[in-house]
C-alpha positions in Angstrom: 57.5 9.6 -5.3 55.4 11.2 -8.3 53.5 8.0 -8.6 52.6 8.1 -4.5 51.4 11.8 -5.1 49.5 10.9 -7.8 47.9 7.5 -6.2 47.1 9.8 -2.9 45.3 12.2 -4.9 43.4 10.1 -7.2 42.5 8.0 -3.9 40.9 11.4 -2.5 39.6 12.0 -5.6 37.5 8.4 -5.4 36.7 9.2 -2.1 35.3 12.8 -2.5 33.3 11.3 -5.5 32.0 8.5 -3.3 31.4 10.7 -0.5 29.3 12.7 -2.8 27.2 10.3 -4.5 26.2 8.8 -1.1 25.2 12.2 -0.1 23.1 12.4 -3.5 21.4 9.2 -2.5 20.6 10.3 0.8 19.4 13.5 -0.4 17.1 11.6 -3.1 15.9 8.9 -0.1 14.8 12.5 2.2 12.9 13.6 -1.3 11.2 10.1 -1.9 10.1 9.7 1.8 8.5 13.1 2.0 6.7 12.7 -1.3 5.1 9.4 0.7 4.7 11.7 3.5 2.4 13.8 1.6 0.8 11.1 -0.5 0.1 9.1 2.7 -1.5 12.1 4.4 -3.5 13.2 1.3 -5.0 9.3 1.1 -5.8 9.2 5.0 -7.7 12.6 4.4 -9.6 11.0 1.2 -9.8 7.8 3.6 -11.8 10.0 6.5 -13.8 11.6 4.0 -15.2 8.8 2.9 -15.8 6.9 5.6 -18.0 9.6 6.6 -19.4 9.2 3.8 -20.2 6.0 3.8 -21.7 6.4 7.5 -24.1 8.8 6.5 -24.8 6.1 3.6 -25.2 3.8 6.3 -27.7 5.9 8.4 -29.6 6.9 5.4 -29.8 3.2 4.2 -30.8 1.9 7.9 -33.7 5.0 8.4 -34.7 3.7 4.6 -35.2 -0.4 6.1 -37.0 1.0 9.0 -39.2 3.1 7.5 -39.9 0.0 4.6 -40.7 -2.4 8.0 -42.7 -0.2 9.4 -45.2 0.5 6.0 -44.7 -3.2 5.7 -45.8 -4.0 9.3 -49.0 -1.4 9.3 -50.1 -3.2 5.9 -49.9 -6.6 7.2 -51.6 -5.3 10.3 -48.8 -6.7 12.9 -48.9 -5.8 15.9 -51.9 -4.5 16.3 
């Protein structure tokens, strides 16, 4: 009779412990994913800012060949 009483409460015992370190892990998992939460929106903020970047790059770069034809054009007298 002891022996059940003790084996029930060491079982509950187990099972509160277990119960709590699944919680714990849970808890952690909630922790880890918002921590990619914020990473991922802080690196698709850095991504739009550079793509913008890189399209005024692009425009700058594209006015710049233009600009290059045309001197080229007027000194090889093309079109004219």
């Amino acid at each position: 009779m002891n022996s059940d009483k003790f084996l029930n409460k060491f079982t509950y015992l187990i099972l509160c412990v277990f119960v709590a370190v699944v919680c714990f892990g849970f808890y952690k998992q909630h922790e880890a994913n918002q921590n990619l939460n914020d990473k991922i929106f802080s690196l698709e903020r850095q991504n739009a800012e550079i793509t913008e970047q890189v399209d005024k790059l692009n425009k700058t770069i594209d006015a710049e060949i233009a600009k290059n034809l045309k001197e080229t054009a007027e000194r090889n007298n093309v079109g004219g």
